[in-house]
PyMOL CGO cylinders between C-alpha atoms (Angstrom):
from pymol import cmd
from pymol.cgo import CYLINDER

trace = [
    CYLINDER, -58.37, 16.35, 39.65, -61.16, 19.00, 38.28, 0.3, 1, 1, 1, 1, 1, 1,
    CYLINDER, -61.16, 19.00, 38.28, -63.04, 20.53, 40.90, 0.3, 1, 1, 1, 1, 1, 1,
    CYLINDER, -63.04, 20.53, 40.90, -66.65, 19.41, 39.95, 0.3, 1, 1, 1, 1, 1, 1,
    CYLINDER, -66.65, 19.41, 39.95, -65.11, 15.58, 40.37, 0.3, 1, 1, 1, 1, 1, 1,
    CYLINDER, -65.11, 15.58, 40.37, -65.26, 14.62, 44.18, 0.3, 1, 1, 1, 1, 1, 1,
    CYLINDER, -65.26, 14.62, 44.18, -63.25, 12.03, 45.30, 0.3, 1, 1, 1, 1, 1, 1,
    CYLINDER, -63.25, 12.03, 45.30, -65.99, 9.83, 46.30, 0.3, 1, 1, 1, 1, 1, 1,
    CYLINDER, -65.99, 9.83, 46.30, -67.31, 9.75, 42.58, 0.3, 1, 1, 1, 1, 1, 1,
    CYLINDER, -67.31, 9.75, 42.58, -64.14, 8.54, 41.96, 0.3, 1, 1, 1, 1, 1, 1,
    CYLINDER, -64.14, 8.54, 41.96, -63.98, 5.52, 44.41, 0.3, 1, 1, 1, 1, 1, 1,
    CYLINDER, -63.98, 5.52, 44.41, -67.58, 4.73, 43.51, 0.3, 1, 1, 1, 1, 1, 1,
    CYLINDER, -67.58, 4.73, 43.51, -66.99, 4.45, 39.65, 0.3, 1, 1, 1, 1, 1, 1,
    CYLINDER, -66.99, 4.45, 39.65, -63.62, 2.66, 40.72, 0.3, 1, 1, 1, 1, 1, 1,
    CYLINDER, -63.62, 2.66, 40.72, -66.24, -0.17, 42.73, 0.3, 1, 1, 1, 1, 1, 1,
    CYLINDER, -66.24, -0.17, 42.73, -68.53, 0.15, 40.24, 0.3, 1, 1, 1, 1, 1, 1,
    CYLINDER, -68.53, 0.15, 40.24, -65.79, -1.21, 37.62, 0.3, 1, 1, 1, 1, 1, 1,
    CYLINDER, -65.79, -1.21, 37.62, -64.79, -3.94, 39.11, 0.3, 1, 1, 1, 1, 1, 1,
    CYLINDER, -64.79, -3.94, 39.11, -68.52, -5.58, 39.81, 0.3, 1, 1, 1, 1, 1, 1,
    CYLINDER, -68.52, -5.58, 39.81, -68.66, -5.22, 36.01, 0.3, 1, 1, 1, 1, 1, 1,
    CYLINDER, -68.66, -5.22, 36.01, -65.37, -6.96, 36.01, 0.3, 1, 1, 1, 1, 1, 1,
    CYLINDER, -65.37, -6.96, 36.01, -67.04, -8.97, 38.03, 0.3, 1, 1, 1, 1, 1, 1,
    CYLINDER, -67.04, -8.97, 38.03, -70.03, -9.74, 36.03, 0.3, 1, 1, 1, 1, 1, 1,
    CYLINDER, -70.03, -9.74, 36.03, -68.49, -10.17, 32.89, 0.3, 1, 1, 1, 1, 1, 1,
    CYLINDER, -68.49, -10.17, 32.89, -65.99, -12.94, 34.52, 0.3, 1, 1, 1, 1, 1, 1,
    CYLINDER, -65.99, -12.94, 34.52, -68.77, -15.10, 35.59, 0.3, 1, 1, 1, 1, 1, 1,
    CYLINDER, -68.77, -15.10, 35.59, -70.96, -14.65, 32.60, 0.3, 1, 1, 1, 1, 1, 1,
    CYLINDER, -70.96, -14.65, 32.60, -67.93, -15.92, 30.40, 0.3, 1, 1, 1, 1, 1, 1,
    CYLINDER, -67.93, -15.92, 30.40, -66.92, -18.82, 33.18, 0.3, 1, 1, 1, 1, 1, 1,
    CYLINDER, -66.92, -18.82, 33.18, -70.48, -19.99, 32.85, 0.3, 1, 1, 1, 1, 1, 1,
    CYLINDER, -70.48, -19.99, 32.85, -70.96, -19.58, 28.92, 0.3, 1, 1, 1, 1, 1, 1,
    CYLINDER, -70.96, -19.58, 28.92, -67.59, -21.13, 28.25, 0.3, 1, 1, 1, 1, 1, 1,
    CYLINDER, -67.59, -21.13, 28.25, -68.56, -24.04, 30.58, 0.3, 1, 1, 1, 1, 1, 1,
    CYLINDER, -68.56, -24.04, 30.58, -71.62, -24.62, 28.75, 0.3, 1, 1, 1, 1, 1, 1,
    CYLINDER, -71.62, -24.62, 28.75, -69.47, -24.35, 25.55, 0.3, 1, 1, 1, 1, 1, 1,
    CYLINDER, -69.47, -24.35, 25.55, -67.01, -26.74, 26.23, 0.3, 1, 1, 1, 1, 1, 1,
    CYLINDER, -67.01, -26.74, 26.23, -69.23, -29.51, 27.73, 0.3, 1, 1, 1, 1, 1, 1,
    CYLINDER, -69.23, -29.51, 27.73, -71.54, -29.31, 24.50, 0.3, 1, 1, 1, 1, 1, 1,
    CYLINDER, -71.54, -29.31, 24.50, -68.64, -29.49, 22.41, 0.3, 1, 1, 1, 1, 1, 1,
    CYLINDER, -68.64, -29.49, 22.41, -67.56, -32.90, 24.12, 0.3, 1, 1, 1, 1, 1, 1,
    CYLINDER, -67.56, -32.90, 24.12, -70.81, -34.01, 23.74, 0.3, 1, 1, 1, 1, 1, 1,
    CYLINDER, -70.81, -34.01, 23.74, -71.47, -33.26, 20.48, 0.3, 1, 1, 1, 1, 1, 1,
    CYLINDER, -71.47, -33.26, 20.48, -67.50, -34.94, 19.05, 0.3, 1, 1, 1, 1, 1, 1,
    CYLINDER, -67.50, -34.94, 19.05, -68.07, -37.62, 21.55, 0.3, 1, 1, 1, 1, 1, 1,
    CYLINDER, -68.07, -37.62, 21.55, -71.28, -38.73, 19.30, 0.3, 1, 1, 1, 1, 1, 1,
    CYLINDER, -71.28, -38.73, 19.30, -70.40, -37.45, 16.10, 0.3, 1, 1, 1, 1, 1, 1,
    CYLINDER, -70.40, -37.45, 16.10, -66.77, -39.71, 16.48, 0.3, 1, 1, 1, 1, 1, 1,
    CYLINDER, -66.77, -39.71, 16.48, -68.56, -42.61, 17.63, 0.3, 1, 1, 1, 1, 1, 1,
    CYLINDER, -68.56, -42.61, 17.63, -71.30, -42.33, 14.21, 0.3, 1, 1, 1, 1, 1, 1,
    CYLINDER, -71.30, -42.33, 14.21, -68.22, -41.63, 12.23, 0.3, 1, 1, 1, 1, 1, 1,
    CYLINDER, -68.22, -41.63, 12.23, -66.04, -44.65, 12.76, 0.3, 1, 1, 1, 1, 1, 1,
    CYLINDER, -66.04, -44.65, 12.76, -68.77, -46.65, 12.35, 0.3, 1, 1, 1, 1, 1, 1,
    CYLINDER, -68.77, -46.65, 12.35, -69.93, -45.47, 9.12, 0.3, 1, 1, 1, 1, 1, 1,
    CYLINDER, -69.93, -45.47, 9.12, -69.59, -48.49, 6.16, 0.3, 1, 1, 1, 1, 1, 1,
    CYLINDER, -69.59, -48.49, 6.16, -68.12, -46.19, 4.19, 0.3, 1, 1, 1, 1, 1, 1,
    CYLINDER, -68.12, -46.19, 4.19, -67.22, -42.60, 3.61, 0.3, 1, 1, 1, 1, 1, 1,
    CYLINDER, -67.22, -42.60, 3.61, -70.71, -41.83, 1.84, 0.3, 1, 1, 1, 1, 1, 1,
    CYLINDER, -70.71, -41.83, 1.84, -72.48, -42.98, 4.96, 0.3, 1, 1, 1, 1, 1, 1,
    CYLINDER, -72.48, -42.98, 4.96, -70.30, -40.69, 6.79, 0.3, 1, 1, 1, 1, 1, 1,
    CYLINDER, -70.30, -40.69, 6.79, -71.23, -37.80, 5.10, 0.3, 1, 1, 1, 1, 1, 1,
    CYLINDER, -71.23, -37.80, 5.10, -74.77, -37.75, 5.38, 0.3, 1, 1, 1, 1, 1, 1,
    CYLINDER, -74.77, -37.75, 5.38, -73.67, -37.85, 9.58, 0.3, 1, 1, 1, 1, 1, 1,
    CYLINDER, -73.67, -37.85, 9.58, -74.14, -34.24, 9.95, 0.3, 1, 1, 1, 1, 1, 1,
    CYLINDER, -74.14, -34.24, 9.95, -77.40, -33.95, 8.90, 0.3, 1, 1, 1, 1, 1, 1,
    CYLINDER, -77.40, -33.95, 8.90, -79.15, -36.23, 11.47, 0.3, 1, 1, 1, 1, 1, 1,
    CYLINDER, -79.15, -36.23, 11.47, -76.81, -35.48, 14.43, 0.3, 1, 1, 1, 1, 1, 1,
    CYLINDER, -76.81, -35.48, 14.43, -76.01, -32.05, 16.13, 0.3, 1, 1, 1, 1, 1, 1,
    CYLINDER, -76.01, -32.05, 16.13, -73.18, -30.46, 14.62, 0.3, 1, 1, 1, 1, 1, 1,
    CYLINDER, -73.18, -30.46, 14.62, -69.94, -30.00, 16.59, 0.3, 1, 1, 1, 1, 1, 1,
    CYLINDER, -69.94, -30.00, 16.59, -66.54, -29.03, 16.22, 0.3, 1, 1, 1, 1, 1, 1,
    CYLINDER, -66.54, -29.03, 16.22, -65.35, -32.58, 14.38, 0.3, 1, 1, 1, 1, 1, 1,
    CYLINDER, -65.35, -32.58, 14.38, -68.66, -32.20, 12.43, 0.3, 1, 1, 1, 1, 1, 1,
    CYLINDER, -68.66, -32.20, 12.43, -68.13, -29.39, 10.84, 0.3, 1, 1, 1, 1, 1, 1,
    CYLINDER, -68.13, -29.39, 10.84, -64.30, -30.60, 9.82, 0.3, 1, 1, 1, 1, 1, 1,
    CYLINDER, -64.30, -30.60, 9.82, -65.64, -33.51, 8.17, 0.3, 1, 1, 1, 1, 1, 1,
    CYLINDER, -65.64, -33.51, 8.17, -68.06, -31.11, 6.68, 0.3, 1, 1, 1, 1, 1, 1,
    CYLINDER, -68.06, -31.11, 6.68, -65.56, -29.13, 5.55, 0.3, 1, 1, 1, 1, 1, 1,
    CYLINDER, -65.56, -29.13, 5.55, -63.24, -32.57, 4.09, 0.3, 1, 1, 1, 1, 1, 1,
    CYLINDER, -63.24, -32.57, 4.09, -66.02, -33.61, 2.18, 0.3, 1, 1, 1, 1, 1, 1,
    CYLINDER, -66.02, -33.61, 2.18, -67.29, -29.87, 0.87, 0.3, 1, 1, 1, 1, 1, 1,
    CYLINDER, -67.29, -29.87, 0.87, -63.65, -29.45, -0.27, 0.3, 1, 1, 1, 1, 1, 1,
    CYLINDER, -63.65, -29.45, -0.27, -63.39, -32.83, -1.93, 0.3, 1, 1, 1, 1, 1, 1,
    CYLINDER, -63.39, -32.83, -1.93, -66.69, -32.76, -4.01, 0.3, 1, 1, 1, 1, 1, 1,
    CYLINDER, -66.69, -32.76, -4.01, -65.56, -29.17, -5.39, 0.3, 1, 1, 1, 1, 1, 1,
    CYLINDER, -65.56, -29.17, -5.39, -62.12, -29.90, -6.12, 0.3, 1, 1, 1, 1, 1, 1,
    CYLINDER, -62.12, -29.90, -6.12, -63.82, -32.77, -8.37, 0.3, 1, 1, 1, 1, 1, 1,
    CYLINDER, -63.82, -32.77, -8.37, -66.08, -30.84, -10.12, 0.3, 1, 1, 1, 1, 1, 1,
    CYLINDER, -66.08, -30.84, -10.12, -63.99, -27.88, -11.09, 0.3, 1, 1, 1, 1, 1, 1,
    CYLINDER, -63.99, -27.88, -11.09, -61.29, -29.89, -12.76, 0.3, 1, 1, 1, 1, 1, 1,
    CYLINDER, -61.29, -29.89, -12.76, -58.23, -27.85, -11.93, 0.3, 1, 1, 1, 1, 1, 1,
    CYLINDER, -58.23, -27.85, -11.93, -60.15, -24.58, -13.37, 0.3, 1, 1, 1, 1, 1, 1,
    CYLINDER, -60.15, -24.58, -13.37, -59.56, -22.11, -10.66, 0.3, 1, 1, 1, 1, 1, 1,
    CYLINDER, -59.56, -22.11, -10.66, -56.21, -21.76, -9.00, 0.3, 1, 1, 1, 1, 1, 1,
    CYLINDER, -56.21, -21.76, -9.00, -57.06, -22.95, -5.47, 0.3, 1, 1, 1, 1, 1, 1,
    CYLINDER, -57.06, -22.95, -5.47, -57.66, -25.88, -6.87, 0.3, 1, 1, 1, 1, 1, 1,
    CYLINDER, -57.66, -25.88, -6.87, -54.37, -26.15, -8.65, 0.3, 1, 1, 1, 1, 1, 1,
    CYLINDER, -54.37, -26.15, -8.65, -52.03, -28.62, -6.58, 0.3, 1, 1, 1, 1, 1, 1,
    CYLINDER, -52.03, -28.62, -6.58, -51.68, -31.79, -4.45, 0.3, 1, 1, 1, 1, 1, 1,
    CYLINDER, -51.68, -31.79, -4.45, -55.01, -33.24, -3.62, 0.3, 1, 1, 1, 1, 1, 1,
    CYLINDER, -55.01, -33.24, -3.62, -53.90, -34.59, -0.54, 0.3, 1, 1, 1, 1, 1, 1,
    CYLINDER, -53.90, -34.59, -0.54, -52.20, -31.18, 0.19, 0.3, 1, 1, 1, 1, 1, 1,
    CYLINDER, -52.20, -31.18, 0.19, -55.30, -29.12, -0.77, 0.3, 1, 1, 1, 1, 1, 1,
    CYLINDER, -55.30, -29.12, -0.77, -57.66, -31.39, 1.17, 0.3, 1, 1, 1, 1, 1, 1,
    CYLINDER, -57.66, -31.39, 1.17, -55.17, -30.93, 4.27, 0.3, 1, 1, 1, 1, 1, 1,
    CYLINDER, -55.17, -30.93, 4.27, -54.76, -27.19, 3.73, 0.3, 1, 1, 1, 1, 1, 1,
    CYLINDER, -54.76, -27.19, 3.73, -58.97, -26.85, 4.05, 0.3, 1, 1, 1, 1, 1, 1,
    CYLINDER, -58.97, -26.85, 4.05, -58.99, -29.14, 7.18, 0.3, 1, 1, 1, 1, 1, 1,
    CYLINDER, -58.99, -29.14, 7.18, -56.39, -27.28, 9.10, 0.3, 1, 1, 1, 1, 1, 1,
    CYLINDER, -56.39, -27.28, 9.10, -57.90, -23.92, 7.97, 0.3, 1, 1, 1, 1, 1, 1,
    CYLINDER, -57.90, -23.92, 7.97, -61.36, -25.27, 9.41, 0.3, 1, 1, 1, 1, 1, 1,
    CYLINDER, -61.36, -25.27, 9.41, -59.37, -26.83, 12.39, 0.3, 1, 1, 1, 1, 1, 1,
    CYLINDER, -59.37, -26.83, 12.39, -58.02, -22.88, 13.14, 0.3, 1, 1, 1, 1, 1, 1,
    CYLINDER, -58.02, -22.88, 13.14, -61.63, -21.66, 13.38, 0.3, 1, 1, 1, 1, 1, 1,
    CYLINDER, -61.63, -21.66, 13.38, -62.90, -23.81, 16.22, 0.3, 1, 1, 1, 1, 1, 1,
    CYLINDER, -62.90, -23.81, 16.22, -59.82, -23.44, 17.62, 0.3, 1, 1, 1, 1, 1, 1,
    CYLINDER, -59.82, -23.44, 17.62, -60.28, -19.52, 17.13, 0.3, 1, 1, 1, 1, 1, 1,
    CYLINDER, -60.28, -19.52, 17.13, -64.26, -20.25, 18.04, 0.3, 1, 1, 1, 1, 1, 1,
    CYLINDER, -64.26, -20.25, 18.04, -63.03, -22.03, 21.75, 0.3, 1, 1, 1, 1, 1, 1,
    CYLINDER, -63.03, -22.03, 21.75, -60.61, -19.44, 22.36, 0.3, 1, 1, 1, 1, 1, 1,
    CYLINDER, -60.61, -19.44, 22.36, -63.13, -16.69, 22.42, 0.3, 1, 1, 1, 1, 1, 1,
    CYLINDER, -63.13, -16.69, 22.42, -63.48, -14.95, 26.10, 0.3, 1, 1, 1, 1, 1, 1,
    CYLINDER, -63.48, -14.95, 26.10, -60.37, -15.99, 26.87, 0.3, 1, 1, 1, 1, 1, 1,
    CYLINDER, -60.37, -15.99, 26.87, -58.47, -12.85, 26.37, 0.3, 1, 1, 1, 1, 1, 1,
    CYLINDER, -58.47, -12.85, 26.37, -61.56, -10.56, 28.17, 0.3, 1, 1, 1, 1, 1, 1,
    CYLINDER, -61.56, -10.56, 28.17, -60.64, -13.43, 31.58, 0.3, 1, 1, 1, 1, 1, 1,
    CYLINDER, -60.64, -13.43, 31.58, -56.72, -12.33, 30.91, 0.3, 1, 1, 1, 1, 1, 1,
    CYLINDER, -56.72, -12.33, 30.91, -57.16, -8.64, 30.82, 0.3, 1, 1, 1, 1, 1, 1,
    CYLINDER, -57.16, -8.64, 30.82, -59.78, -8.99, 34.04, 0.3, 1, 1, 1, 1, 1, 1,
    CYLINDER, -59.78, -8.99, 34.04, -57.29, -10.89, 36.00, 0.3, 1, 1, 1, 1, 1, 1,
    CYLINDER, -57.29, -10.89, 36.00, -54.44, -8.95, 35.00, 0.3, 1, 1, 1, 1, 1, 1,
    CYLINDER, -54.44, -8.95, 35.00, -56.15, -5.44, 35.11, 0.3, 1, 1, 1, 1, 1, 1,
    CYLINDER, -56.15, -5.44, 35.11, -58.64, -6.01, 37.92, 0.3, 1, 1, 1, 1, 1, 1,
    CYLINDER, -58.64, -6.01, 37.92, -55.97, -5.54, 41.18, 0.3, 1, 1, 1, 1, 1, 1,
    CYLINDER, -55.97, -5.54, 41.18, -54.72, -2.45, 39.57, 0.3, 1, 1, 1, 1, 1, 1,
    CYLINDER, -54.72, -2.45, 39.57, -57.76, -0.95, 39.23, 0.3, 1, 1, 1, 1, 1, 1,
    CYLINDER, -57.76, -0.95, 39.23, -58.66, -1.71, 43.15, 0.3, 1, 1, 1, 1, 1, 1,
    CYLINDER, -58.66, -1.71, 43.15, -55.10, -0.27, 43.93, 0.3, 1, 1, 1, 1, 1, 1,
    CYLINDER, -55.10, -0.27, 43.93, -56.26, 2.58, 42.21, 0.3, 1, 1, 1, 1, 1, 1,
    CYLINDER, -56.26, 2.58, 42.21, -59.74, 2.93, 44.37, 0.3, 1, 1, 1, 1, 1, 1,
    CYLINDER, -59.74, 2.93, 44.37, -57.44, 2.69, 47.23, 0.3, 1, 1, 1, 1, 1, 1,
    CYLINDER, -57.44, 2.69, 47.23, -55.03, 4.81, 46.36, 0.3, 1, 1, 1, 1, 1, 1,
    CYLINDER, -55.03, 4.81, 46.36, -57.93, 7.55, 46.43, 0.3, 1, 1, 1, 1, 1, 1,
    CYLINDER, -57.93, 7.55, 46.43, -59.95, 6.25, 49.13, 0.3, 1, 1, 1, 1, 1, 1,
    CYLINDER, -59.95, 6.25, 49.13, -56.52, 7.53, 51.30, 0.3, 1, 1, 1, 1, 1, 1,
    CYLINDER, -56.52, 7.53, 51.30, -55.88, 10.42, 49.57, 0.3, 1, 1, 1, 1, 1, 1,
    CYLINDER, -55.88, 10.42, 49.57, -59.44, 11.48, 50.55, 0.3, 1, 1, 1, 1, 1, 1,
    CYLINDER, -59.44, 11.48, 50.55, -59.22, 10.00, 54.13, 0.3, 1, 1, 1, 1, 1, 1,
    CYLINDER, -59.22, 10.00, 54.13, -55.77, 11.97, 54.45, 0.3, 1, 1, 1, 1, 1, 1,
    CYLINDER, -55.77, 11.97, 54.45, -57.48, 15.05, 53.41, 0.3, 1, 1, 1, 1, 1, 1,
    CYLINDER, -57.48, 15.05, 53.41, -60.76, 14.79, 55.63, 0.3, 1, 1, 1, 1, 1, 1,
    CYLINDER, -60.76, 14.79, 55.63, -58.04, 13.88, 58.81, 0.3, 1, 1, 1, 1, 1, 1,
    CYLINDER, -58.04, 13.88, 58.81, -56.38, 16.90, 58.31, 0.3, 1, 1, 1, 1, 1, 1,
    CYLINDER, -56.38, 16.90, 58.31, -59.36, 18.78, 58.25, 0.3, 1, 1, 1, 1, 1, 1,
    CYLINDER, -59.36, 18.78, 58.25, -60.95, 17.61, 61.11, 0.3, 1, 1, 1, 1, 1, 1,
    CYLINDER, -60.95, 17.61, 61.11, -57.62, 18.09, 62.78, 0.3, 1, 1, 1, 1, 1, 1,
    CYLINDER, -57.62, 18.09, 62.78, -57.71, 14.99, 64.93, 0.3, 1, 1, 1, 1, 1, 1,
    CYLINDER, -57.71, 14.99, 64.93, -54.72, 12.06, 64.32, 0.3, 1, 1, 1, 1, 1, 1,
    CYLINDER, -54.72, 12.06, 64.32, -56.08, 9.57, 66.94, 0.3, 1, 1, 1, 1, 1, 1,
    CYLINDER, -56.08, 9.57, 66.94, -56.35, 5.63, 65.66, 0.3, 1, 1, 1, 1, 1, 1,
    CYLINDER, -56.35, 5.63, 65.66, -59.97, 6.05, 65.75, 0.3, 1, 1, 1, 1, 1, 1,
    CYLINDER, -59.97, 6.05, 65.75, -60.04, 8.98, 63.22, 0.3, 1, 1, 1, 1, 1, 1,
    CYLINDER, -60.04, 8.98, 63.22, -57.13, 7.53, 60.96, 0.3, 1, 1, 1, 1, 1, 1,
    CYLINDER, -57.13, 7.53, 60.96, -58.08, 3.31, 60.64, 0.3, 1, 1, 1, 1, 1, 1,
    CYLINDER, -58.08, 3.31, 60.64, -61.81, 3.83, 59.94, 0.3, 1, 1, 1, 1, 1, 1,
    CYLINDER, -61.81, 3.83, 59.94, -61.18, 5.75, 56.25, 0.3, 1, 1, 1, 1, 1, 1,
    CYLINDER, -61.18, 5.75, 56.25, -57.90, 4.04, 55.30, 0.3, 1, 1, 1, 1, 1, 1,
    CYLINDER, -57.90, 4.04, 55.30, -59.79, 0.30, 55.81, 0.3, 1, 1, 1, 1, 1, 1,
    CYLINDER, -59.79, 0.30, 55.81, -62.55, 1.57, 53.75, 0.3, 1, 1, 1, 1, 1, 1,
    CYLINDER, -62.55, 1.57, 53.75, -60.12, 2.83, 51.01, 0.3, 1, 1, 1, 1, 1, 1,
    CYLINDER, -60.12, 2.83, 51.01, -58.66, -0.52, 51.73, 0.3, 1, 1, 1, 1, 1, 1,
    CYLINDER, -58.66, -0.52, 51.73, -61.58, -2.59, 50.48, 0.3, 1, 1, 1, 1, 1, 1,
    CYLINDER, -61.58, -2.59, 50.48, -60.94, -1.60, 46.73, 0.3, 1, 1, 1, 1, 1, 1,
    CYLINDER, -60.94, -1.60, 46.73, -57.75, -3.67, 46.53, 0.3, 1, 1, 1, 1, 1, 1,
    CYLINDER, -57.75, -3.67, 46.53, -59.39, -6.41, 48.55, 0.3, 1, 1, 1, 1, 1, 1,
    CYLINDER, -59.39, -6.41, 48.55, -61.97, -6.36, 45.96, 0.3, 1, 1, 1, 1, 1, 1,
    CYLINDER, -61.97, -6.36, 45.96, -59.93, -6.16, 42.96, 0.3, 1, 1, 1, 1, 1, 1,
    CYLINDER, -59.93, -6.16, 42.96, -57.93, -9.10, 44.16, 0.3, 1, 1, 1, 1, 1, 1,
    CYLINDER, -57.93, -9.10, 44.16, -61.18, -11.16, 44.66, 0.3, 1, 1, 1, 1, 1, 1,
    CYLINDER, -61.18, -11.16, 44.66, -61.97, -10.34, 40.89, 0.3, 1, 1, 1, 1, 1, 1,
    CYLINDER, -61.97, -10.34, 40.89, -59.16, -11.00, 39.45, 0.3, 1, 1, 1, 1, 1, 1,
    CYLINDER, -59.16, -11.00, 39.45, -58.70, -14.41, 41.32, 0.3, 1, 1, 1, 1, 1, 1,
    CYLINDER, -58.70, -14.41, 41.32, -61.77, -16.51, 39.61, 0.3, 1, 1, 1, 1, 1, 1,
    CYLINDER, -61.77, -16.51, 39.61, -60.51, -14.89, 36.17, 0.3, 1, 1, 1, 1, 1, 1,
    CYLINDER, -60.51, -14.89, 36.17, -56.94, -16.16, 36.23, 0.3, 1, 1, 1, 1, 1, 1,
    CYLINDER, -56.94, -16.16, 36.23, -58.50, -19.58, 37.69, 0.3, 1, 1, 1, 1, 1, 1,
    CYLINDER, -58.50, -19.58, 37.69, -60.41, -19.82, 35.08, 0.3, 1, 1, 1, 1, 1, 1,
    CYLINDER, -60.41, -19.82, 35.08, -57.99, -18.71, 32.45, 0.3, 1, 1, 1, 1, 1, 1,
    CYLINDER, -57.99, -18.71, 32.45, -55.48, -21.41, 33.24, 0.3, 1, 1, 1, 1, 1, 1,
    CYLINDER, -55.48, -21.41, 33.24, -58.42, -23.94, 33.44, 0.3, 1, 1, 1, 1, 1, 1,
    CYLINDER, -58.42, -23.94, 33.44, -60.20, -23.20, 29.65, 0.3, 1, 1, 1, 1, 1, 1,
    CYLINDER, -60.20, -23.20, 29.65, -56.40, -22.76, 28.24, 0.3, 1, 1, 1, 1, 1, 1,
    CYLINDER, -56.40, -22.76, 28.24, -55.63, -26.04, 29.17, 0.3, 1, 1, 1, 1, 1, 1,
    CYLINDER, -55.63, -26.04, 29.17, -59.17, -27.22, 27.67, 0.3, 1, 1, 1, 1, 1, 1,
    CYLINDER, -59.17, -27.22, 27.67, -58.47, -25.55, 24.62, 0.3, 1, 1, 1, 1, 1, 1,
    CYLINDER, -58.47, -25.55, 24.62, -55.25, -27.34, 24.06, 0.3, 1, 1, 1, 1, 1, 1,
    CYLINDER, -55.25, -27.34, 24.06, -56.89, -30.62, 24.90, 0.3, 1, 1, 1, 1, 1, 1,
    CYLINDER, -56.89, -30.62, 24.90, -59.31, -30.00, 21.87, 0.3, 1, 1, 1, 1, 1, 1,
    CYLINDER, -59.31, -30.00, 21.87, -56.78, -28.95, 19.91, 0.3, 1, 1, 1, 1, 1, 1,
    CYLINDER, -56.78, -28.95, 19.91, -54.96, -32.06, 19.76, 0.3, 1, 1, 1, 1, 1, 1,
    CYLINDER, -54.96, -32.06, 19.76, -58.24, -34.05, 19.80, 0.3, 1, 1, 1, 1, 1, 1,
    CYLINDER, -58.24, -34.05, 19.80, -58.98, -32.36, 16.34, 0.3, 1, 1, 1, 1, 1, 1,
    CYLINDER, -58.98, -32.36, 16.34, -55.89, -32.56, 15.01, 0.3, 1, 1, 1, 1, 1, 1,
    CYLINDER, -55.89, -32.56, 15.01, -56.12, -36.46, 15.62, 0.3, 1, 1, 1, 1, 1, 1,
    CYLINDER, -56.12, -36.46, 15.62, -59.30, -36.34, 13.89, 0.3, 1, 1, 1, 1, 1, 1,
    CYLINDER, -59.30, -36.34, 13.89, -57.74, -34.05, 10.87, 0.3, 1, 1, 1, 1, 1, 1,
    CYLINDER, -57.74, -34.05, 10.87, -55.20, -36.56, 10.30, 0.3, 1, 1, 1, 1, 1, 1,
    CYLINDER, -55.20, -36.56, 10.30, -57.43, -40.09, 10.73, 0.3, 1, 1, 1, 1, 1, 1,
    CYLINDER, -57.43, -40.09, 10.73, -59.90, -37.86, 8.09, 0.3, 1, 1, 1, 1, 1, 1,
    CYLINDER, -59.90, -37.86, 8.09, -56.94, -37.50, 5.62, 0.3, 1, 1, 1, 1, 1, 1,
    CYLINDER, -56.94, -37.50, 5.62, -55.69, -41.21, 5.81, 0.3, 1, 1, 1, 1, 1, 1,
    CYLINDER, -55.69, -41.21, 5.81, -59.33, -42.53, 5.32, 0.3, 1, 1, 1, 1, 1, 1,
    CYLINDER, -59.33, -42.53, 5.32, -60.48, -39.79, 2.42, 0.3, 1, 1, 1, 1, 1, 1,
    CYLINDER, -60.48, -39.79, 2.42, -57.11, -40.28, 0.64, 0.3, 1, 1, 1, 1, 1, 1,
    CYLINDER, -57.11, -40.28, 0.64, -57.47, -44.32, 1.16, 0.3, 1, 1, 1, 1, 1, 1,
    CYLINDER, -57.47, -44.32, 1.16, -60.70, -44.09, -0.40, 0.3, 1, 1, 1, 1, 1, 1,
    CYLINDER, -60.70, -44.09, -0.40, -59.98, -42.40, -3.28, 0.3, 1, 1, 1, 1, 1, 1,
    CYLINDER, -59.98, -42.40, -3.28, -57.18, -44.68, -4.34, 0.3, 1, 1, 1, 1, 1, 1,
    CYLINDER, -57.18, -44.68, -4.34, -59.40, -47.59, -4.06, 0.3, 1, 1, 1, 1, 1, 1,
]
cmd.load_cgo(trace, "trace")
């Protein structure tokens, strides 16, 4: 350790760490919250204008008079696909192929974003809860090596000299352990609500498909 860095420096920025740990776990638990429940909010409307639609024009113009969620913006995506693949004629070569294929390809590739679009913070509330108990081991780890050091110097082993600077160095891992907790929690709990979307958007890719595919061979 240089000799301009004191131990308690050390510690400190160790603390200091983990309340951003801390920070940044809450902030995402509370955005992601926010995210998911508008996202339900907004399919749960859009699915129920859809699939009442008359027809699949009626459907289109959907987006522009309701707010646009995840299932939104696949339909968008359908229909965007569909009216170019009509108007360039098989001219370019993405448009070369199946039309059922190429209309699935683009709703599965839109499908991927949101999915890449709910996953987001996830991986920052992994590496918190997996990092965050290390990083208070660390603090205390230090804490003793300093409370070790300032025993021997004052020369004096007795249980009041030795427990008051080990339980402070203590408090790191305590700490880390509290941080980490809420960010695995919470981990586990969005993971499982991103797989829940998942498959409600693939349900919604396929039921797209059948319909777009059923219209066009009428």
């Amino acid at each position: 350790m240089p000799y301009h860095i004191t131990p308690e420096i050390i510690i400190d920025g160790t603390l200091y760490t983990l309340l951003v740990f801390s920070v940044a776990t809450w902030t995402t638990i509370l955005f992601k919250i926010w995210e998911f429940t508008k996202n339900s909010y907004q399919d749960r409307n859009f699915s129920s204008a859809f699939w009442d639609a008359p027809d699949l024009s009626q459907a289109e113009s959907l987006p522009k008079n309701i707010a646009i969620g995840p299932q939104a913006r696949i339909a968008l995506q359908g229909f965007s696909w569909q009216n170019e693949t009509r108007l360039s004629d098989g001219r370019h070569l993405k448009y070369i192929g199946s039309q059922a294929d190429l209309l699935e390809q683009a709703l599965l590739v839109q499908m991927q974003k949101e999915q890449h679009r709910m996953e987001g913070g996830l991986t920052l509330l992994a590496s918190i809860g997996s990092t965050a108990p290390f990083v208070g081991l660390f603090g205390t780890v230090l804490g003793i090596m300093h409370a070790m050091h300032e025993i021997t110097a004052s020369g004096s082993t007795s249980l009041d000299v030795v427990a008051g600077p080990i339980g402070d160095a203590l408090v790191a891992t305590a700490i880390g352990i509290a941080v980490a907790v809420p960010a695995v929690l919470a981990y586990n709990f969005f993971l499982r609500r991103v797989k829940q979307h998942r498959a409600g958007l693939g349900n919604f890719v396929a039921s797209f498909l059948h319909i777009a595919l059923s219209a066009d061979k009428v």
